[in-house]
N, C-alpha and C positions, 0 to 999 in steps of 0.2 A: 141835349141829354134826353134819353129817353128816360119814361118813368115819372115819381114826382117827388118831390124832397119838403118832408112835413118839419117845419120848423128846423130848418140847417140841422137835422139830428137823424132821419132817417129818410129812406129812398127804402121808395114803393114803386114799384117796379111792374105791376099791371091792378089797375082798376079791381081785379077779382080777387089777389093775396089779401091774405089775413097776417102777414109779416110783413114786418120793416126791415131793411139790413140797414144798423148803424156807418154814418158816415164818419165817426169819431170814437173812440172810446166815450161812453158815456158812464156819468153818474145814478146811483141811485137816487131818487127821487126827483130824476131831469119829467120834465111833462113836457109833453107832444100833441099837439090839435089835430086832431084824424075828427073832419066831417063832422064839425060841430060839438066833439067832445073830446077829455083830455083824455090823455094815456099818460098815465104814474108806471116810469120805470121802479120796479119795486126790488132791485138791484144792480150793481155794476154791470155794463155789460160791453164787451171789446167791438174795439172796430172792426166791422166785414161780419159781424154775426148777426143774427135774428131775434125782433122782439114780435111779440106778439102785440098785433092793434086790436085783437077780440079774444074774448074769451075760447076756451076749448073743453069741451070734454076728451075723457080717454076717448078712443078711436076716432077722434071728427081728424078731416083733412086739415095737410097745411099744404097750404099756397104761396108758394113763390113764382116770380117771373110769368102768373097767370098760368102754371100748372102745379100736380100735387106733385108736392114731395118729398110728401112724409105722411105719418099719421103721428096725433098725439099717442104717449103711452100712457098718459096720466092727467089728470084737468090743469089747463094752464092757464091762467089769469090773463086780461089784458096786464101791458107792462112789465111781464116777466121776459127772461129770459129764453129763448126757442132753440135746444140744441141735444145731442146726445143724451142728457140726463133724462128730458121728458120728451123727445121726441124720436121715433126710427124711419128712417129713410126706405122711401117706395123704389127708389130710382137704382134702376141696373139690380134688382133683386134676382138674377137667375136661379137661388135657391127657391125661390116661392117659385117659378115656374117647372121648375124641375117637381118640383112635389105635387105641385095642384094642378100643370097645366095652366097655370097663367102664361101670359106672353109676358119678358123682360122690358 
């Protein structure tokens, strides 16, 4: 398996993500060792979704699979939740490139 599984509870998926994706539904209040220190899930969170192993401000990147994609829309704590509510997705944006000239 590629990647690396921090306490049978999440899979990190390159060195450089700032998310975990749950390999279980998880509990709130499950803790996780990311590199010395814990991560307090600070609510439920489903199997296959994203928690966050660092903190974020609004606009910092999120990294999965060792690229962005996403940006926060709002500050997210390590041990929350990483999904639609506080986070928007960079990836296949054709609207941003059609407005600004970004590439997709």
């Amino acid at each position: 398996m590629k990647g690396r599984v921090l306490d049978d509870a999440l899979l990190l998926l390159s060195e450089s993500d700032n998310v975990g994706t749950t390999v279980d539904d998880l509990g709130s209040g499950t803790e996780v060792d990311f590199d010395g220190r814990t991560v307090v899930l600070s609510e439920n969170v489903p199997f296959g979704h994203k928690v966050a192993v660092e903190s974020f401000s609004a606009g910092d990147e999120v990294r999965k699979y060792g690229e962005v994609i996403g940006t926060a829309t709002q500050a997210i704590a390590a041990g929350e939740w990483v999904h639609t509510h506080n986070c928007e997705s960079t990836r296949g944006r054709g609207d941003r490139a059609a407005a600004g000239g970004e590439t997709a």
